[in-house]
Residue, then its C-alpha position, 0 to 999 in steps of 0.5 A: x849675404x847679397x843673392x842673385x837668382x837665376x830664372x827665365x835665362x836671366x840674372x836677378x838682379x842684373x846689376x848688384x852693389x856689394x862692399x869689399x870682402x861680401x860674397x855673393x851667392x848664385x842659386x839656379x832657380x830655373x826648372x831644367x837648364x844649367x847656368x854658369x857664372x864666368x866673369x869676363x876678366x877670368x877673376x871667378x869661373x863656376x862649373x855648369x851648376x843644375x836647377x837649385x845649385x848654388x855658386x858662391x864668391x867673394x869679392x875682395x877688391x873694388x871694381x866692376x865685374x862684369x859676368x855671363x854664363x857661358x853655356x847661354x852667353x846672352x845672360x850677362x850681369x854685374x857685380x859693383x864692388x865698393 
C-alpha cells in the first residue's frame, strides 16, 4: 500500500504515482502539530488528525490530485493516478 509520511511540515513523498483502485495512507509523523490532507478539487477531505494518526483513500480514477493541509496551507503534494 503506497504510504505518505508527514513530518518537518511536509509531504514525504511530495509527489506519488499510484494505479486506479490503490489506497493511499497518510501517517502524521510529526512530534505535536496536526495535519490534514484536503484535495483541492474537494474529491477527499481528512479531519485535522494528531501525531501518529493516519488518513487513508482510494483513488478510483485517473488524473492528477493535487492536495494540501488545510490547517498549514503551504504543505502541498500530489497524487498521479494511472
Amino acid at each position: 500500500m503506497p504510504q505518505v509520511s508527514i513530518r518537518d511540515f511536509a509531504f514525504h513523498p511530495g509527489e506519488l504515482t499510484v494505479n486506479a483502485g490503490e489506497t493511499v495512507t497518510w501517517t502524521n509523523d510529526e512530534n505535536d502539530s496536526d495535519h490534514t490532507v484536503s484535495a483541492d478539487d474537494g474529491s477527499f477531505d481528512s479531519a485535522p488528525f494528531p501525531p501518529r494518526g493516519t488518513f487513508s483513500h482510494t483513488f478510483a480514477v485517473h488524473g492528477r490530485f493535487p492536495y494540501h493541509c488545510s490547517l498549514h496551507p503551504s504543505m502541498r503534494g500530489s497524487v498521479t493516478v494511472t
